[in-house]
Residue, then its C-alpha position, 0 to 999 in steps of 0.5 A: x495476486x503477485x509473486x510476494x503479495x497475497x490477496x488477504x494482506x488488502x483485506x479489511x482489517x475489520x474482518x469483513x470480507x471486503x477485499x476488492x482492491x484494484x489490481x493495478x495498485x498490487x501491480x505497483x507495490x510489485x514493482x516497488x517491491x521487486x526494486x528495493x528487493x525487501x518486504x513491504x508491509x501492507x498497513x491498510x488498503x480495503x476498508x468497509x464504512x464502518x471500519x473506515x469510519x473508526x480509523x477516522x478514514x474519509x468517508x467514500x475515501x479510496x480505501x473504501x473503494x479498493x482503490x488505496x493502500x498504506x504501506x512501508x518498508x519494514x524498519x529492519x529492512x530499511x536499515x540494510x537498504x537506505x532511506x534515501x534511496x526509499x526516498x528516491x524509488x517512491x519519487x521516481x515512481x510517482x514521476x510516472x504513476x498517478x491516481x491513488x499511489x502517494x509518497x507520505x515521507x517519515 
C-alpha cells in the first residue's frame, strides 16, 4: 500500500478478510511515519460487526467502514525520538487534516 506499511496490518483482527480501508488514512500514517522516521504500529483499524462489537467498538463506527485506525509509536522508539515532539507532529497534522484522523495523547 505505502513504502513501510502493508494492506494486511488494516485488517480484521478477527480473521475475517475485511480489510477495506480508506487509502487516504494509509496516506496519512505515511506521513506521520516518514516525519518521525520510526515504526508505527497498527493496533486496530478495519473491524467486522462482530469484531467490532466485542472490543466494545461503536457500532456502524468508523472501524467498521474502513475508515479509523489506532495506532502508536513503538515505546522504544519513542524513547530515542521524544514524546513531546510526537505530541507536536500529531497536532500539527490534525491542523491540517479532518475526518476520521484524531490525536488521543497517553
Amino acid at each position: 500500500m505505502t513504502p513501510n506499511f502493508k494492506k494486511e496490518e488494516f485488517a480484521c483482527k478477527c480473521g475475517c478478510g475485511f480489510d477495506g480501508i480508506d487509502l487516504g488514512l494509509v496516506n496519512r500514517i505515511q506521513v506521520v511515519r516518514d516525519i518521525a522516521r520510526i515504526p508505527i504500529h497498527i493496533r486496530s483499524a478495519c473491524r467486522c460487526p462482530i469484531h467490532n462489537a466485542k472490543v466494545g467498538g461503536v457500532a456502524e463506527g468508523y472501524h467498521t467502514k474502513g475508515k479509523a485506525i489506532d495506532w502508536d509509536f513503538y515505546e522504544s522508539e519513542i524513547n530515542s525520538l521524544g514524546m513531546t515532539l510526537l505530541e507536536k507532529i500529531c497536532t500539527k497534522l490534525l491542523d491540517n487534516w479532518s475526518g476520521g484522523f484524531h490525536y488521543y495523547p497517553t
